[in-house]
C-alpha positions as CSV (number, residue, x, y, z in Angstrom):
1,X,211.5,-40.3,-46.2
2,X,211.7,-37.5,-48.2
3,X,210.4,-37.8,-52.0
4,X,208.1,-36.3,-54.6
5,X,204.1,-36.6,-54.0
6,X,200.9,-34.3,-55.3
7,X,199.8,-31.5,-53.5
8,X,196.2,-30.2,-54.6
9,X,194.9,-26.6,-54.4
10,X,191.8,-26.6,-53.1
11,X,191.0,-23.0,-54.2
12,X,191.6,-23.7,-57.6
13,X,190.1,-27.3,-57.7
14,X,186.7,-27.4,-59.5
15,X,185.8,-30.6,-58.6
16,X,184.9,-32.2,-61.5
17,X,186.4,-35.8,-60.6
18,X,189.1,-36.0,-63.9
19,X,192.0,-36.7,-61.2
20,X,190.2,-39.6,-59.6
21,X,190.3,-41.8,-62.8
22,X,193.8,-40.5,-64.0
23,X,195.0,-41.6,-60.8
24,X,196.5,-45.4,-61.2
25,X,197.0,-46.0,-57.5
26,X,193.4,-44.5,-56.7
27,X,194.7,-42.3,-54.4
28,X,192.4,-39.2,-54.8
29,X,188.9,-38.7,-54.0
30,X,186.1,-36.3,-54.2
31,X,185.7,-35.3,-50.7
32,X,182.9,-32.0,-50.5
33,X,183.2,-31.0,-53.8
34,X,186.9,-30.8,-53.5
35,X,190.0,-33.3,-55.1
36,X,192.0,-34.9,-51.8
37,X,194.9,-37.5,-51.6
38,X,193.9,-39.5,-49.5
39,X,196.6,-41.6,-48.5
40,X,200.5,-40.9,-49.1
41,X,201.3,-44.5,-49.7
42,X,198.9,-44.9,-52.6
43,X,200.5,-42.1,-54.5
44,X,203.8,-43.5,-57.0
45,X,204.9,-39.5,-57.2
46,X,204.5,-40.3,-61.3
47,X,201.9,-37.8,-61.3
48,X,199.7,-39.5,-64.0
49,X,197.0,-37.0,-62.5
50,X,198.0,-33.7,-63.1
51,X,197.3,-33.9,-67.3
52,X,193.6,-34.2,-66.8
53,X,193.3,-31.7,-64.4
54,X,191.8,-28.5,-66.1
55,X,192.7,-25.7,-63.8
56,X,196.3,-26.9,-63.0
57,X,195.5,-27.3,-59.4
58,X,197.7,-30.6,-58.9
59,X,201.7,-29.9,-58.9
60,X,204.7,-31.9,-57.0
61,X,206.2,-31.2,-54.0
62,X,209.0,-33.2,-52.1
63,X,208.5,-33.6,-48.6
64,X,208.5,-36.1,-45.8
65,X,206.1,-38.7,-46.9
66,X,205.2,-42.4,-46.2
67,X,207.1,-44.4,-49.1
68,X,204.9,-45.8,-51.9
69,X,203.5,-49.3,-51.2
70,X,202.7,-50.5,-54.9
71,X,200.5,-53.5,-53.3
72,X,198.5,-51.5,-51.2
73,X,197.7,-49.0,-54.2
74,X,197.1,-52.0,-56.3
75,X,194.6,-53.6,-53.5
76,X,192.9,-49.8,-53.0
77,X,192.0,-49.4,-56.7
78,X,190.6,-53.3,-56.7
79,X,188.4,-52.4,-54.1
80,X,187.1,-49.1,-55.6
81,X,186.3,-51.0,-59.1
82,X,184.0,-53.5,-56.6
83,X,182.3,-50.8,-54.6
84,X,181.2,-48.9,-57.9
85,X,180.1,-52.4,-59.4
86,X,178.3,-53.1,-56.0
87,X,176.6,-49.6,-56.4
88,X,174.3,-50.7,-59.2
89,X,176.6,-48.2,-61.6
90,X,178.7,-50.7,-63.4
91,X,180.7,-48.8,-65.8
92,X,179.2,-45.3,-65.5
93,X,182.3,-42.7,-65.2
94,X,182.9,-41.0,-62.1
95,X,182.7,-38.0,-64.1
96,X,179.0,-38.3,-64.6
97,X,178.4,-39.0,-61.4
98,X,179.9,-35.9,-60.3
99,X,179.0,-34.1,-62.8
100,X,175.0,-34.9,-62.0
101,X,175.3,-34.6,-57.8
102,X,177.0,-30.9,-58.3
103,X,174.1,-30.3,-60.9
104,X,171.6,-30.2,-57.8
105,X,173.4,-27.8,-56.1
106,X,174.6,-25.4,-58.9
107,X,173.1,-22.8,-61.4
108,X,172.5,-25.3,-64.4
109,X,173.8,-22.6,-66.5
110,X,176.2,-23.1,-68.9
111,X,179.8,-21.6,-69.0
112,X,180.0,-20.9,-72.8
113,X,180.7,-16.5,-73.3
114,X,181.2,-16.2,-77.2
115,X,179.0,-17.2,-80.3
116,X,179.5,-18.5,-82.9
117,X,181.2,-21.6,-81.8
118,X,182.1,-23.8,-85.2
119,X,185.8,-23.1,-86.0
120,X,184.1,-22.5,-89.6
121,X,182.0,-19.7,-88.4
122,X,184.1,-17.3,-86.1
123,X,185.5,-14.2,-87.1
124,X,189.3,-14.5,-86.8
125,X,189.6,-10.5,-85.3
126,X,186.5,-11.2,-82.3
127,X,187.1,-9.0,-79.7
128,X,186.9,-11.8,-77.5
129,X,190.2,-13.4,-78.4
130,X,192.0,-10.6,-76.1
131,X,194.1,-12.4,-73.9
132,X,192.0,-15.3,-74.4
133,X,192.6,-18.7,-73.0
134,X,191.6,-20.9,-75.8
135,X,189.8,-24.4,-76.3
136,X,190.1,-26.1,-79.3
137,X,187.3,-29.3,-78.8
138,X,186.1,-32.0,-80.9
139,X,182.7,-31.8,-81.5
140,X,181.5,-35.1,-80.2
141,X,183.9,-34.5,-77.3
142,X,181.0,-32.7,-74.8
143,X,178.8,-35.3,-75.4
144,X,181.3,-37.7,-74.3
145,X,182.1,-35.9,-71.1
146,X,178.8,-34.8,-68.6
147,X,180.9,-32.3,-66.9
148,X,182.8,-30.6,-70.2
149,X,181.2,-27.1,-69.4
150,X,182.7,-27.0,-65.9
151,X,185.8,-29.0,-66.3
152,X,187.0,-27.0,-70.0
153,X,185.2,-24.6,-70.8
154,X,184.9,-22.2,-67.5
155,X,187.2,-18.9,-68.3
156,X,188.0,-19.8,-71.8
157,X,186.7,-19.1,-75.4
158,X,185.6,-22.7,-77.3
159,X,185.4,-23.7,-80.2
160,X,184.5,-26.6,-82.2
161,X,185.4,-28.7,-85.2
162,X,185.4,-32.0,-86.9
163,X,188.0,-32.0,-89.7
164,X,186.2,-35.2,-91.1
165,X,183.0,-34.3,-91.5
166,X,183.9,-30.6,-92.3
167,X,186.1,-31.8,-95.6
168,X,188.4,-28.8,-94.5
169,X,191.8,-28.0,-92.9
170,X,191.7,-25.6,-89.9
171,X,195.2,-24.9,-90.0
172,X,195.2,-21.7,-91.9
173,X,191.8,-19.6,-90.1
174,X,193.6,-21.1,-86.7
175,X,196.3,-19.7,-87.6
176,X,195.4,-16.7,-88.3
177,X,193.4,-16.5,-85.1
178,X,197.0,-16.9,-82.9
179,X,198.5,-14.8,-84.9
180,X,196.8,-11.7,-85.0
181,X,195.2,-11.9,-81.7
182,X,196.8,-12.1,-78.2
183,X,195.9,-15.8,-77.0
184,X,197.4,-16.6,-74.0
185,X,196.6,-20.6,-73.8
186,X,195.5,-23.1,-76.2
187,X,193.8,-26.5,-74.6
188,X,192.7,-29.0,-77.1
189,X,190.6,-32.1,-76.0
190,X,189.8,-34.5,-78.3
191,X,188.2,-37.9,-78.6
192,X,190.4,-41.0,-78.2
193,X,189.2,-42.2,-81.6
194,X,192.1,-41.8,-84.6
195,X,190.1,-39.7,-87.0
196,X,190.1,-36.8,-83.9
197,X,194.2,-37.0,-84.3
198,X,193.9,-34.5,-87.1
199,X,192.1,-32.0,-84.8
200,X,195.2,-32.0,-82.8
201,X,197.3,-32.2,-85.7
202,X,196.0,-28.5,-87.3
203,X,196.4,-27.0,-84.2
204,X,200.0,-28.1,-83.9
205,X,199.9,-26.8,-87.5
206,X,198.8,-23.5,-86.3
207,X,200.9,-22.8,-83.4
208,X,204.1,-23.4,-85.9
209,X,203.0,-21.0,-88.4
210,X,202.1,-18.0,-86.3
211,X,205.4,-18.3,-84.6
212,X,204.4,-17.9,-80.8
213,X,205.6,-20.2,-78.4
214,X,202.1,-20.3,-76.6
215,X,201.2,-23.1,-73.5
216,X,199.1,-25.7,-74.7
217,X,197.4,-28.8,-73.1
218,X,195.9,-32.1,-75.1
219,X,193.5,-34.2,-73.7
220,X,192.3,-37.6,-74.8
221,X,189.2,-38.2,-73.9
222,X,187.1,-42.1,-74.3
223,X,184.0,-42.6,-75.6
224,X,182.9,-43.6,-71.8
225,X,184.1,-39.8,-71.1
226,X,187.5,-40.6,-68.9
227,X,190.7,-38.8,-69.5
228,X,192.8,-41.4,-71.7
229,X,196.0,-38.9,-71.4
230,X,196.9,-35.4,-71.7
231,X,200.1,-33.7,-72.8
């Protein structure tokens, strides 16, 4: 039958394992470093994947496919919770995992290219806002997340805040920022917890008042470092 399933670019894929817990049928996998669907049947075509994936390597496509078969998804992702419990990792996030096995094998260098990194701190008129691709992060959210460097901070310029503890409202510098610099992107990840809702919330602020219709991406990320969501 024809219908709608994912298709994953492997060029673009970083690896970094966010698609494999987004996925509700389990039907992705980390095969050499690399996202794969493994199985037609255990996609639904909702495409609950392709928010968490950094790079944007997961779209749609229709095409002749094996039709979704909801109880064989469901019996899949039962048997994937047992083999991780049978591992000896009980609730460890795949992330982690991944994050530590590609750790051997890569420079353990970081990706950040700009400093200062506090949202307080940077000059609003850095030279390295041209064109920038920017990421907005909670602080506590690259502690959550083992593989943050590599899955949101490769090719774009961070920075970090905590409206609560800073007492302050980002919305105006932020805004100044978009305005009078050429940002191409604005990605904001953000813990699941409600006080990180008004990280989100000044940078919503800040896209409105410059006035550019700019692509942005949030994701929700637990304290156990899985993607809860993303818009």
């Amino acid at each position: 039958m024809i219908r709608k399933v994912i298709h994953i670019n492997e060029e673009q894929c970083i690896g970094c394992g966010l698609c494999v817990n987004a996925c509700a049928g389990a039907a992705i996998e980390i095969v050499e470093g690399k996202a794969r669907l493994l199985k037609e049947y255990y996609c639904d075509g909702i495409g609950s994947c392709l928010p968490s994936c950094p790079t944007a390597a997961i779209t749609f496509e229709e095409r002749e496919a094996a039709p979704y078969d909801e109880a064989a998804a469901k019996e899949n992702r039962e048997l994937r919770k047992r083999k991780k419990m049978l591992s000896g990792f009980g609730a460890e996030s795949l992330v982690r995992r991944q994050a530590r096995s590609s750790a051997k094998e890569q420079d353990m260098s970081g990706c950040l290219d700009q400093w200062p990194v506090q949202i307080k701190q940077v000059p609003v008129n850095a030279p390295y806002f041209a064109h920038a691709n920017l990421l907005v992060a909670a602080v506590c959210s690259a502690y959550a997340c083992g593989s943050f460097h590599s899955a949101f901070m490769r090719d774009r310029i961070t920075l970090i805040g905590c409206p609560k503890l800073d007492g302050v409202d980002y919305s105006e510098k932020l805004t100044e920022i978009v305005a009078g610099n050429s940002i191409s992107s604005v990605t904001v990840v953000r813990m699941e917890v409600p006080c990180c809702g008004g990280l989100e919330q000044v940078v919503k602020n800040a896209l409105e008042r410059s006035g550019k219709m700019l692509p942005k991406q949030v994701v929700i990320l637990t304290v156990k470092g899985y993607v809860l969501g993303g818009l």
